[in-house]
Short mmCIF file of the C-alpha atoms (twelve columns), coordinates in Angstrom:
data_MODEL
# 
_entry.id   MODEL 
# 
loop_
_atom_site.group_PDB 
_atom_site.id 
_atom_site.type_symbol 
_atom_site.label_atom_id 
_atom_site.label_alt_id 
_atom_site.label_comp_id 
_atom_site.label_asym_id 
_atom_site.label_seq_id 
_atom_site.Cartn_x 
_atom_site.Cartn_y 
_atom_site.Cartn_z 
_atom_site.pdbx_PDB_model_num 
ATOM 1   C CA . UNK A 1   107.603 153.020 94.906  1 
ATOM 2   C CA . UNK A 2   107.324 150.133 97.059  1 
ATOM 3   C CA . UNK A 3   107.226 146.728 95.302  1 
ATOM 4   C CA . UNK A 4   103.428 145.636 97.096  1 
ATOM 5   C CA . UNK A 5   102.380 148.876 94.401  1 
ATOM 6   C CA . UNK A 6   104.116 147.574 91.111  1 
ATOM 7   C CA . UNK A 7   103.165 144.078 90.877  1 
ATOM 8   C CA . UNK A 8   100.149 143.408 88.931  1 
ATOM 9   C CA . UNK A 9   97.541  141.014 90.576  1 
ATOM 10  C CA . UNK A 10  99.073  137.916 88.924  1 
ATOM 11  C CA . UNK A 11  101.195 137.610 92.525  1 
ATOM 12  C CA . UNK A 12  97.350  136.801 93.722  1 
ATOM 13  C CA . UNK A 13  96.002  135.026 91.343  1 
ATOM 14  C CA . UNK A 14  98.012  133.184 88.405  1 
ATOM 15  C CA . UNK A 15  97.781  129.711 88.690  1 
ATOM 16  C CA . UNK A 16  97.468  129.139 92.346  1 
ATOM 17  C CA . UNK A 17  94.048  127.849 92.941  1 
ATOM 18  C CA . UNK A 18  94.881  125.533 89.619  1 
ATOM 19  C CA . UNK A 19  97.554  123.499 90.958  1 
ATOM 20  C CA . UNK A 20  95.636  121.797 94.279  1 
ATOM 21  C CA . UNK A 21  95.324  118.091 93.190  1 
ATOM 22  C CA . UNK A 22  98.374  118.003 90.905  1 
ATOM 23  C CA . UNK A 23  100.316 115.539 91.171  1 
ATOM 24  C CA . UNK A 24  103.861 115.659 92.320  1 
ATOM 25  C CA . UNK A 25  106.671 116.897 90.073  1 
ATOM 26  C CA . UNK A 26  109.372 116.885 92.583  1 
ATOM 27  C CA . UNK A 27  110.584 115.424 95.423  1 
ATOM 28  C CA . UNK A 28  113.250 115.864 97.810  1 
ATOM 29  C CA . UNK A 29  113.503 112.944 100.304 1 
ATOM 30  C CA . UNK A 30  116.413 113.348 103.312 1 
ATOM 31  C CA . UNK A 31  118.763 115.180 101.458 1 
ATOM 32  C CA . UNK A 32  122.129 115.698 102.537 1 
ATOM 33  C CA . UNK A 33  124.636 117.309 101.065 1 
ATOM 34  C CA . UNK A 34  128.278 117.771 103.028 1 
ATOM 35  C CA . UNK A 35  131.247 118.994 102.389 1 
ATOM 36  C CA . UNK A 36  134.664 117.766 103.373 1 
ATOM 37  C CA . UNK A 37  136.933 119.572 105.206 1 
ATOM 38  C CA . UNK A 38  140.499 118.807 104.341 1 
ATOM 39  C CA . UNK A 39  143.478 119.542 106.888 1 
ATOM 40  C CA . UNK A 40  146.611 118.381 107.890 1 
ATOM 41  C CA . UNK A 41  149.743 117.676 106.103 1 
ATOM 42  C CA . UNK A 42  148.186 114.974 104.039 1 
ATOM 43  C CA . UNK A 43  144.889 116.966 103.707 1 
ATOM 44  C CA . UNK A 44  143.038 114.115 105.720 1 
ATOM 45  C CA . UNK A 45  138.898 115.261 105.660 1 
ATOM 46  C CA . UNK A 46  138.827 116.586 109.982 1 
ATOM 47  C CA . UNK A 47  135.269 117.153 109.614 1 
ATOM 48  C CA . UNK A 48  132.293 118.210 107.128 1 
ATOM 49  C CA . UNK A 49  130.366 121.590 106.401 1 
ATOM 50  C CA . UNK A 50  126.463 120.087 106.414 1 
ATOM 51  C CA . UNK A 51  125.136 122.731 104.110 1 
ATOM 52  C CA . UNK A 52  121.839 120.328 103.397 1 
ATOM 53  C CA . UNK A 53  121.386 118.319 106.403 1 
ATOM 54  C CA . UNK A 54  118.071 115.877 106.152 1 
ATOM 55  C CA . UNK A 55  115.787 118.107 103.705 1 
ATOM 56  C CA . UNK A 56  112.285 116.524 102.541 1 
ATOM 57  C CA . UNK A 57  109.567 118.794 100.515 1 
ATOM 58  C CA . UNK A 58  107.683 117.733 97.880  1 
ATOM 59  C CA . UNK A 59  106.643 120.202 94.741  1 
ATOM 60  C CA . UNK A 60  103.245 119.939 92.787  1 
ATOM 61  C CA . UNK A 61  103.372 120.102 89.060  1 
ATOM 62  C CA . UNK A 62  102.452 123.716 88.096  1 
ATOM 63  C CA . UNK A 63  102.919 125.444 91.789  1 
ATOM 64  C CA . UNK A 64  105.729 127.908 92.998  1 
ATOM 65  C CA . UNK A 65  107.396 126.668 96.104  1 
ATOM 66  C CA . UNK A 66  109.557 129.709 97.614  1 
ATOM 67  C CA . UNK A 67  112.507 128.932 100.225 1 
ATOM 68  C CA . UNK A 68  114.004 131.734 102.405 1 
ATOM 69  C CA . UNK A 69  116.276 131.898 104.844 1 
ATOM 70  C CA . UNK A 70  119.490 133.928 105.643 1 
ATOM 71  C CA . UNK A 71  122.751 133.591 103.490 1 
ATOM 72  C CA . UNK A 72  124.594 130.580 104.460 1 
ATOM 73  C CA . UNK A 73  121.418 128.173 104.958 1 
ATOM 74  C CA . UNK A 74  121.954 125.791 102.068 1 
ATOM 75  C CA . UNK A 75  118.857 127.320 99.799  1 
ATOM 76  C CA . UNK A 76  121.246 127.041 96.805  1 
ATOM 77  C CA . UNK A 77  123.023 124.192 97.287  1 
ATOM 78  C CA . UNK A 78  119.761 122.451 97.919  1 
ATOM 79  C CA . UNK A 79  118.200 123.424 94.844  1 
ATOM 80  C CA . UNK A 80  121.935 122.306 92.852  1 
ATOM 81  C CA . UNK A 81  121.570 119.168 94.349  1 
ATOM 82  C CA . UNK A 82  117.866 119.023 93.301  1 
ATOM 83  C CA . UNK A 83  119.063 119.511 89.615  1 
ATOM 84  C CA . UNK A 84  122.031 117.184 90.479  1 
ATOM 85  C CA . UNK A 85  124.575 119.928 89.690  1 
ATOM 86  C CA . UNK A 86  125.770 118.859 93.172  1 
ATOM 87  C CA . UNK A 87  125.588 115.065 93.968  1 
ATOM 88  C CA . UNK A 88  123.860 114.136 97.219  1 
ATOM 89  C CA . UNK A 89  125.888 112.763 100.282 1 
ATOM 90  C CA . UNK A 90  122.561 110.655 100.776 1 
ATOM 91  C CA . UNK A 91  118.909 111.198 100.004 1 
ATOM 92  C CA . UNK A 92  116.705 110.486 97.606  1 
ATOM 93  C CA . UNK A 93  115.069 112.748 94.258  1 
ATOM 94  C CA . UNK A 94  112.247 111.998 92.445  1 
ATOM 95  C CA . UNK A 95  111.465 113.891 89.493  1 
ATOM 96  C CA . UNK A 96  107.999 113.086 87.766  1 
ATOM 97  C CA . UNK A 97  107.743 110.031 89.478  1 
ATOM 98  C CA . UNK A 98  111.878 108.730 88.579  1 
ATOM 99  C CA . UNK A 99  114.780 108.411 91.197  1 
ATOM 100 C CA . UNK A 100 117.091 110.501 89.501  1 
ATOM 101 C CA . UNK A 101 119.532 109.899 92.462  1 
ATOM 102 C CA . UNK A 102 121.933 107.669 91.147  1 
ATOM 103 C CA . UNK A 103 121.410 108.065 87.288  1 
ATOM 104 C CA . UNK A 104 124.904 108.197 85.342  1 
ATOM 105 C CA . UNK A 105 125.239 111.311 83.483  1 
ATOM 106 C CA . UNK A 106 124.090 109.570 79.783  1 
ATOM 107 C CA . UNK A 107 120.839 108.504 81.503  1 
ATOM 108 C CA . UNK A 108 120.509 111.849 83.115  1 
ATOM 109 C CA . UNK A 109 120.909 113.929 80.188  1 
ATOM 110 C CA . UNK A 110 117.327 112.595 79.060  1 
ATOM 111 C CA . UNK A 111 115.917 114.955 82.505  1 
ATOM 112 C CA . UNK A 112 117.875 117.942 81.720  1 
ATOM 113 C CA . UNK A 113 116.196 119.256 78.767  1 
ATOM 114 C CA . UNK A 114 112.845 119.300 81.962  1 
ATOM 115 C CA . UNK A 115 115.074 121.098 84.557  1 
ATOM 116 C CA . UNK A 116 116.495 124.301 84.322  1 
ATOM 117 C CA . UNK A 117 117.591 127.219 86.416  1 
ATOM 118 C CA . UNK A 118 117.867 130.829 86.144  1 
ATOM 119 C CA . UNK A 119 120.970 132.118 88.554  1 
ATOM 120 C CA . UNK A 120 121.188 135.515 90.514  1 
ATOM 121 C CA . UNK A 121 123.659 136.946 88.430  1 
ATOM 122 C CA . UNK A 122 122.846 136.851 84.394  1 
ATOM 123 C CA . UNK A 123 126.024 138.481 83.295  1 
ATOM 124 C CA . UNK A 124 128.162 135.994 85.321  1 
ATOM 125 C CA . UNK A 125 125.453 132.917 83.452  1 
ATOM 126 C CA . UNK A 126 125.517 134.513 80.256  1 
ATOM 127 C CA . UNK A 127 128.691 133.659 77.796  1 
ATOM 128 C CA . UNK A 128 129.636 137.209 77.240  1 
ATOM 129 C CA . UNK A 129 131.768 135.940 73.527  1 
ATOM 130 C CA . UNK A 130 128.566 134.650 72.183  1 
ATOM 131 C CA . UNK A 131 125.178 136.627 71.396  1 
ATOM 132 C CA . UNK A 132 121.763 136.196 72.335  1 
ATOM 133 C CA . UNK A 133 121.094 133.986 69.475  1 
ATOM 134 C CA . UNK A 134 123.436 131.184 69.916  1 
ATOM 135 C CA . UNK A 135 122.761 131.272 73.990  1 
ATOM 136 C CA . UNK A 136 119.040 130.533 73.428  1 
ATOM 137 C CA . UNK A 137 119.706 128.447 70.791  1 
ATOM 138 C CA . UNK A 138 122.712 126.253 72.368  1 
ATOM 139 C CA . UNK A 139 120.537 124.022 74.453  1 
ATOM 140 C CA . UNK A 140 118.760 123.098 71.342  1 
ATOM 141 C CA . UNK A 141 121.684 122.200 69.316  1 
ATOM 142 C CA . UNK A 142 122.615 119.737 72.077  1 
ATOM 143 C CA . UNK A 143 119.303 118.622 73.159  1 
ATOM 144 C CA . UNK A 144 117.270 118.320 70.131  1 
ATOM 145 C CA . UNK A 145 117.322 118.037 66.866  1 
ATOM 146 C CA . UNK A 146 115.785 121.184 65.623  1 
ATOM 147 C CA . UNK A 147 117.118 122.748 61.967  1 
ATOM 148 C CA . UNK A 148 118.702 125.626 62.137  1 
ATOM 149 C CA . UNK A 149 115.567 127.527 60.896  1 
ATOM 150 C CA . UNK A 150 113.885 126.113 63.583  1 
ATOM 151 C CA . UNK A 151 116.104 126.959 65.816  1 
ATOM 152 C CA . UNK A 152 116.398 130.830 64.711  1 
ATOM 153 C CA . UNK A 153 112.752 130.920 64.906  1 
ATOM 154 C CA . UNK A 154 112.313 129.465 68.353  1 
ATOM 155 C CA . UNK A 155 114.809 132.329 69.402  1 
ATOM 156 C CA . UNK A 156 112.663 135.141 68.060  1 
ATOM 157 C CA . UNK A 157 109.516 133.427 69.245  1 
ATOM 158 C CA . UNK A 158 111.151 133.298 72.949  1 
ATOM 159 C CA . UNK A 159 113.095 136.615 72.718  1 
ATOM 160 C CA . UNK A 160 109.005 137.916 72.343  1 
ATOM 161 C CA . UNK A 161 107.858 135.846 74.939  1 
ATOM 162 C CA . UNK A 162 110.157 138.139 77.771  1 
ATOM 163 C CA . UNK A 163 109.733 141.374 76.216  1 
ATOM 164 C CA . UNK A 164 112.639 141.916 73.994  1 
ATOM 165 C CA . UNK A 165 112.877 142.170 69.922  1 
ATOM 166 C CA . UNK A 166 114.034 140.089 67.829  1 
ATOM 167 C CA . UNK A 167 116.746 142.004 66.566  1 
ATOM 168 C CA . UNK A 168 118.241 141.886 69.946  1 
ATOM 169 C CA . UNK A 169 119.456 137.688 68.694  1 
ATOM 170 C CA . UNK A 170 122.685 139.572 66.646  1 
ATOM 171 C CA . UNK A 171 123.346 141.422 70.230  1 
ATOM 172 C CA . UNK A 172 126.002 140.588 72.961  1 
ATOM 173 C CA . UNK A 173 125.198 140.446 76.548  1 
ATOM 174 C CA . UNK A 174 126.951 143.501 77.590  1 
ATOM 175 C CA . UNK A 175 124.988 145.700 75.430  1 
ATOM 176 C CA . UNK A 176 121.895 145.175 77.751  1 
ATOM 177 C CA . UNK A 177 120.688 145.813 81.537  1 
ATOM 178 C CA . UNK A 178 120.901 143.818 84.282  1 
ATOM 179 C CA . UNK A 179 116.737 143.262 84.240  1 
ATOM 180 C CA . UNK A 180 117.235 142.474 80.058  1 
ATOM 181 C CA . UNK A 181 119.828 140.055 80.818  1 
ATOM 182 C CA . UNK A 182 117.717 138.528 82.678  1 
ATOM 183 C CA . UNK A 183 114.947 138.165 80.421  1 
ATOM 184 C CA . UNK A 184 117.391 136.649 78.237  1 
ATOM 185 C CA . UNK A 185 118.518 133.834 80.877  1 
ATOM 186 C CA . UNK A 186 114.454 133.035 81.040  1 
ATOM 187 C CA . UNK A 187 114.414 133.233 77.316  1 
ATOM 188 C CA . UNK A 188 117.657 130.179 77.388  1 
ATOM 189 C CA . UNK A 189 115.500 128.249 80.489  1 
ATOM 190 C CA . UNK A 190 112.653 127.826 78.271  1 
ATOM 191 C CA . UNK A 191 114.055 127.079 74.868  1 
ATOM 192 C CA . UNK A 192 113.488 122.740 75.873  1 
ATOM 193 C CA . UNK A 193 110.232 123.244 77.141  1 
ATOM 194 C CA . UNK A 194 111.140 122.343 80.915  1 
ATOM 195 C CA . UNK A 195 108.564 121.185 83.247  1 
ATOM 196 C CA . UNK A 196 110.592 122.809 86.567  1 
ATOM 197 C CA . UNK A 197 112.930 125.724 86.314  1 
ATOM 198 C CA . UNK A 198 114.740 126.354 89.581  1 
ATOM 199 C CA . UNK A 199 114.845 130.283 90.101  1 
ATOM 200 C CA . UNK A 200 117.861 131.002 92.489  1 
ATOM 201 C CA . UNK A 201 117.693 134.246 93.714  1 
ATOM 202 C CA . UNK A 202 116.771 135.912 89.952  1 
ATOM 203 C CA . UNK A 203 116.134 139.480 90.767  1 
ATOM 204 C CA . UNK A 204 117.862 140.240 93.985  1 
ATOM 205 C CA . UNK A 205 120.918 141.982 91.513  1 
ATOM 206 C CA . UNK A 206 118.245 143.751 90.491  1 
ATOM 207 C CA . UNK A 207 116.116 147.198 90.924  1 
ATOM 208 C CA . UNK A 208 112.716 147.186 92.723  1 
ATOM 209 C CA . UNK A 209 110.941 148.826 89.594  1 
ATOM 210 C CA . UNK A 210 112.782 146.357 87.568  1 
ATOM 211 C CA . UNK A 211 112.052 143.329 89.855  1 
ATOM 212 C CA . UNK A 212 108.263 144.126 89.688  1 
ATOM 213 C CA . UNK A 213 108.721 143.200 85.873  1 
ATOM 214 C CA . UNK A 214 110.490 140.391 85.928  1 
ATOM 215 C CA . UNK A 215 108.390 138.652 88.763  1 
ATOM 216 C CA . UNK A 216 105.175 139.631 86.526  1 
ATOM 217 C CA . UNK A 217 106.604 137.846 83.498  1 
ATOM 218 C CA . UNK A 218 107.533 134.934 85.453  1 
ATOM 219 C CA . UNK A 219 104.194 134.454 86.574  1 
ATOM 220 C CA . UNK A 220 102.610 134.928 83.119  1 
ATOM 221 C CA . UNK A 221 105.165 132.377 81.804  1 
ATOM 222 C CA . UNK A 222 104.363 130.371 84.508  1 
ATOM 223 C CA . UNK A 223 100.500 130.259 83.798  1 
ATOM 224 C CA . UNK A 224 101.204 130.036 79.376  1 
ATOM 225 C CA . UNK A 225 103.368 127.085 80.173  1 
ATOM 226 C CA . UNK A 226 102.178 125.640 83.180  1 
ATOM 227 C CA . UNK A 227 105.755 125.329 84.477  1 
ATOM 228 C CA . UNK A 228 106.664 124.517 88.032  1 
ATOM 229 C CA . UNK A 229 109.338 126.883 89.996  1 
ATOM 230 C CA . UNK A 230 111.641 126.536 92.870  1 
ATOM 231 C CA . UNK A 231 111.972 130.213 93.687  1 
ATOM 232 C CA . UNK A 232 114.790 131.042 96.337  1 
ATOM 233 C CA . UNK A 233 115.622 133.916 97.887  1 
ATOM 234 C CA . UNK A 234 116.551 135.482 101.254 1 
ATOM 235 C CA . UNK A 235 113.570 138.861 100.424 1 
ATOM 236 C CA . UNK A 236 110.588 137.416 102.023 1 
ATOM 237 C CA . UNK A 237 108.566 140.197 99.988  1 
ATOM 238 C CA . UNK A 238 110.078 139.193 96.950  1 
ATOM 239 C CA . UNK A 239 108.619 135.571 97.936  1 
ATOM 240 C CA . UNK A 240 105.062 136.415 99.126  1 
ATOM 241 C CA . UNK A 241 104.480 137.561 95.729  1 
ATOM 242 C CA . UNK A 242 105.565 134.817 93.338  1 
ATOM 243 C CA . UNK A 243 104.752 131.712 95.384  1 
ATOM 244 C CA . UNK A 244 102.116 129.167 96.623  1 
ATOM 245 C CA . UNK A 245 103.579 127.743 99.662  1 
ATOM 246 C CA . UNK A 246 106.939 129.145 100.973 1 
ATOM 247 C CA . UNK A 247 109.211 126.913 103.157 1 
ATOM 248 C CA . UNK A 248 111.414 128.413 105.968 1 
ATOM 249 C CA . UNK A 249 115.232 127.176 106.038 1 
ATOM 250 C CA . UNK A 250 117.910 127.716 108.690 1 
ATOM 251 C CA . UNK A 251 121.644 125.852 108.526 1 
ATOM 252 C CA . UNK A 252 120.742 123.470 106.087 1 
ATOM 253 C CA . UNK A 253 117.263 122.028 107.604 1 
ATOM 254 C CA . UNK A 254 113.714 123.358 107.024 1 
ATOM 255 C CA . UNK A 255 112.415 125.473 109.881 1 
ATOM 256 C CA . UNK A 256 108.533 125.909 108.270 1 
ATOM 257 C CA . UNK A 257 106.410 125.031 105.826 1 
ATOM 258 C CA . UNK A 258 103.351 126.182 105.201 1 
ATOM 259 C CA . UNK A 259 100.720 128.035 102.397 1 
ATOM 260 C CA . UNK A 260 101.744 131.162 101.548 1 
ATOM 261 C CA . UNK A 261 99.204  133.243 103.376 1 
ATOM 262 C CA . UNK A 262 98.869  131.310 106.498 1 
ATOM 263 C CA . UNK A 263 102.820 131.223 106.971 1 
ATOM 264 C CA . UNK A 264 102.900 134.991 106.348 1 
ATOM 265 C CA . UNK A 265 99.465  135.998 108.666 1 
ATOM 266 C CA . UNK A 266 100.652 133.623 110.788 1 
ATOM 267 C CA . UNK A 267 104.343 131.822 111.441 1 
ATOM 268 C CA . UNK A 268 104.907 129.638 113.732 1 
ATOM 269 C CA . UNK A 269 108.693 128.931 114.392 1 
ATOM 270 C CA . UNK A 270 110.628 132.146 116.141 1 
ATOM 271 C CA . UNK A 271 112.982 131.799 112.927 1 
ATOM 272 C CA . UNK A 272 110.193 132.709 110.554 1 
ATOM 273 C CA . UNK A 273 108.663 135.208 113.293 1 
ATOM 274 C CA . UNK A 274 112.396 136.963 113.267 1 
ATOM 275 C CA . UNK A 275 112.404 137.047 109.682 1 
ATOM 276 C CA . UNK A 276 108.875 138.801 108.681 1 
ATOM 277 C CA . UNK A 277 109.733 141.272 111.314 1 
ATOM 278 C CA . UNK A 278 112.428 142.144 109.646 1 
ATOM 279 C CA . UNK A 279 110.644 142.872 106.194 1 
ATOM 280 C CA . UNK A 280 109.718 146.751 105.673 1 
ATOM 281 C CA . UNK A 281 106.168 147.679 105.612 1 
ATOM 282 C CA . UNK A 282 104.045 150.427 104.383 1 
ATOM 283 C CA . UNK A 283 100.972 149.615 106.641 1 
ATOM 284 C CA . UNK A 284 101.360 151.363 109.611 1 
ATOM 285 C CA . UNK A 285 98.122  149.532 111.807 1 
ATOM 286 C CA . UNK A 286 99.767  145.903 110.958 1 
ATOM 287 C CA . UNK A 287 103.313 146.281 111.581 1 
ATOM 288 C CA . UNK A 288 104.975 143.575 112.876 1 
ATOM 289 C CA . UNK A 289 107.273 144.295 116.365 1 
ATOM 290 C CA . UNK A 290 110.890 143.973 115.218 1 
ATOM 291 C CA . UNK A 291 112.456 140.943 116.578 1 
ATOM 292 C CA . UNK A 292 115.978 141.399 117.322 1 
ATOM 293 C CA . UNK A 293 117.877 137.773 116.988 1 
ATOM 294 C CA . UNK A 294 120.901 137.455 119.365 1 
ATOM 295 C CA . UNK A 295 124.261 136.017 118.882 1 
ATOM 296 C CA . UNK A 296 125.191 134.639 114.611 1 
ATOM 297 C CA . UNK A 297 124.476 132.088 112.489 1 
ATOM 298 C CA . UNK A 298 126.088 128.829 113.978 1 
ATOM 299 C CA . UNK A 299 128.711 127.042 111.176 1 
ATOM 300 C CA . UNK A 300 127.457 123.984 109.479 1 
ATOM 301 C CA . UNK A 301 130.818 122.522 109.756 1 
ATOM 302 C CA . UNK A 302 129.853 122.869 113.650 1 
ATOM 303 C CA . UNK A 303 126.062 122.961 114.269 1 
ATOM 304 C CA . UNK A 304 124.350 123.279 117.842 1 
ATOM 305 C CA . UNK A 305 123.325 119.654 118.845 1 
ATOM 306 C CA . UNK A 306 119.379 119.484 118.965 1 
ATOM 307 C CA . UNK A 307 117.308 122.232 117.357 1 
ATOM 308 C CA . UNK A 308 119.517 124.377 115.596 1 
ATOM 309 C CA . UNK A 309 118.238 127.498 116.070 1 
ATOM 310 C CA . UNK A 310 118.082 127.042 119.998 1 
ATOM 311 C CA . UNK A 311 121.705 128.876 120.203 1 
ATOM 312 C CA . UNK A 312 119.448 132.121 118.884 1 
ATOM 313 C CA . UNK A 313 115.877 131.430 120.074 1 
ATOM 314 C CA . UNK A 314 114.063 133.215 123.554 1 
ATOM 315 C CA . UNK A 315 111.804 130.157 124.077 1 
ATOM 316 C CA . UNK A 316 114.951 127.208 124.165 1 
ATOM 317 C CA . UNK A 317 114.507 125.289 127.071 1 
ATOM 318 C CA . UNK A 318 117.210 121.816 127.850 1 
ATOM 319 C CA . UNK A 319 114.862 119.826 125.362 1 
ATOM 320 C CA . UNK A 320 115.625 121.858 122.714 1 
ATOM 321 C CA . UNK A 321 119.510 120.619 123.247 1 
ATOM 322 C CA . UNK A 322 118.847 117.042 123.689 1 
ATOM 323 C CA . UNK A 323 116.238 116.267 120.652 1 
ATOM 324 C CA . UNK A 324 115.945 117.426 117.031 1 
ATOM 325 C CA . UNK A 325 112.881 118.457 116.483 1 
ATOM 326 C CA . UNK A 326 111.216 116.918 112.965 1 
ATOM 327 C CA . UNK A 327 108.443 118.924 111.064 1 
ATOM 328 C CA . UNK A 328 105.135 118.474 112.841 1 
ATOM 329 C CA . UNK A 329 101.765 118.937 111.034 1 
ATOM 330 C CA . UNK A 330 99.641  121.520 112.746 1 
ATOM 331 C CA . UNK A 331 97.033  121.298 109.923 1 
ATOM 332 C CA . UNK A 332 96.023  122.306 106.610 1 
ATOM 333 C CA . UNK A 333 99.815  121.588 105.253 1 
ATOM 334 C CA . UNK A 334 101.056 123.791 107.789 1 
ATOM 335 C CA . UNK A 335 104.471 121.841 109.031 1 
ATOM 336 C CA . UNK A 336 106.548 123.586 111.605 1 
ATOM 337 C CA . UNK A 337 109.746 122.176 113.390 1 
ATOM 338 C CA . UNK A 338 109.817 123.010 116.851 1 
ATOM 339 C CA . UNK A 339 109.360 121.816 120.604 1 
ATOM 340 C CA . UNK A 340 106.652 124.615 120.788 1 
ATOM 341 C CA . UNK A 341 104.440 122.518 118.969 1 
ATOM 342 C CA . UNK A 342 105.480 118.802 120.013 1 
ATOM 343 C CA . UNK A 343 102.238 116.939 120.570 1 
ATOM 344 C CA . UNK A 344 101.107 116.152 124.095 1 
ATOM 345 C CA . UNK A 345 103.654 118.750 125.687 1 
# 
């Protein structure tokens, strides 16, 4: 059964139309993040992989914000940098109206217990040596100062919250599915009460029926606890369902950004065009023309000068090679960056 049939109407209407006018949780302002590359005898740095290069987007307190793009774009490493798992070559980030940019790690330990993250893979994320209980109930050893009552209880209350019993607290990791060890990695990113829980890639290890479920309880978690989410992911289905807006990235810059439904009846870049083509669809009278993208992804230790998607795009014309083109507003928070749409051309 196809994923559009198992989602509940949450995907439509949890929370959405209650986050315009929120203020801003988080900010992003001209990330960078690169990576040296190391060669030579004395392993002098010969050059840098840009996996973020020059990233700005903005997140409203209680809205999903979904990023796609194809393996290798810098979705991850933008939302580890976000979190400051990964410092920032330069850039600034604001979280709930602090730069957290250059905070030592005492001072930033007072964020953390606000900003979370559920990985891709919960067996890797999960200590398989210690059981459900004392994963859910680590972060409040360190972060609070909870009894240990308090803390049992907060485990059961959570261990609820995502669908599981609380006799499963005595259990290991390995004795559940991939979609229950999941649940349980929600169950640890809520036990501070965060205000933004980055989501990177969460059910892409997992099966459609089983995705369905945990997209539905993210939502309704979501909407109890008004959280905020960064949800990445390179299944632009997966992303139509769970988010507000949805921006577009390709080697390490945003391509798109845009509402949810206008960037999905509508995109605007040829990146975001080739993508949606590419997503499978049961209605037959709307089916988008497959576009068929030539030549690879260009490496970010080498990036095309200009635009750097013109190396893969039918419209590129000598402009394109010369000028990088920055995210233009075409209206109603629709941003797209292309030449296509440079004013006055």
């Amino acid at each position: 059964m196809a994923l559009e049939q198992q989602l509940t109407n949450n995907e439509t209407s949890q929370l959405h139309n209650q986050n315009q006018g929120n203020e801003i949780l988080v900010e992003a302002k001209n990330i960078k993040k690169y990576f040296p590359i190391k060669g030579g005898i004395l392993k002098h740095t010969v050059g840098h992989v840009k996996a973020v290069d020059d990233v700005s987007l903005s997140i409203k307190q209680g809205e999903t914000l979904g990023l796609v793009g194809e393996s290798g774009s810098g979705k991850s490493t933008l939302g580890r940098v976000i979190l400051r798992l990964l410092e920032p070559t330069e850039g600034e980030i604001i979280f709930d109206k602090e730069d957290i940019s250059h905070l030592s790690n005492r001072k930033l330990r007072n964020y953390r217990k606000n900003m979370q993250i559920v990985f891709q893979d919960p067996f890797a994320s999960l200590n398989s040596k210690m059981s459900v209980g004392e994963l859910i109930e680590e972060p409040l050893l360190v972060q609070s100062s909870a009894t240990k009552p308090e803390r049992k209880q907060k485990c059961i209350d959570l261990l609820e919250k995502v669908g599981l019993r609380a006799s499963d607290r005595t259990k290991y990791p390995h004795e559940f599915s991939g979609g229950q060890r999941q649940r349980i990695s929600i169950a640890r990113a809520l036990a501070l009460n965060p205000k933004f829980i980055i989501c990177d890639e969460p059910v892409s290890a997992l099966d459609v029926s089983i995705q369905a479920q945990v997209l539905n309880l993210m939502a309704d978690l979501q909407d109890e606890f008004n959280l905020t989410y960064l949800f990445i992911a390179h299944d632009l289905s997966v992303v139509k369902h769970i988010s507000d807006r949805v921006a577009v990235m390709y080697l390490g810059r945003i391509a798109e950004i845009a509402p949810k439904k206008p960037l999905y009846d509508n995109p605007l870049h040829p990146y975001t065009k080739a993508l949606l083509s590419s997503v499978p669809s049961t209605d037959v009278k709307h089916r988008r023309e497959k576009i068929h993208l030539t030549g690879d992804l260009p490496s970010p230790a080498d990036p095309p000068s200009g635009c750097a998607f013109r190396t893969r795009c039918i419209h590129a014309h000598e402009k394109c090679a010369l000028e990088r083109p920055e995210l233009t507003d075409i209206g109603d928070g629709h941003y797209v960056a292309c030449h296509l749409y440079d004013q006055g051309r």
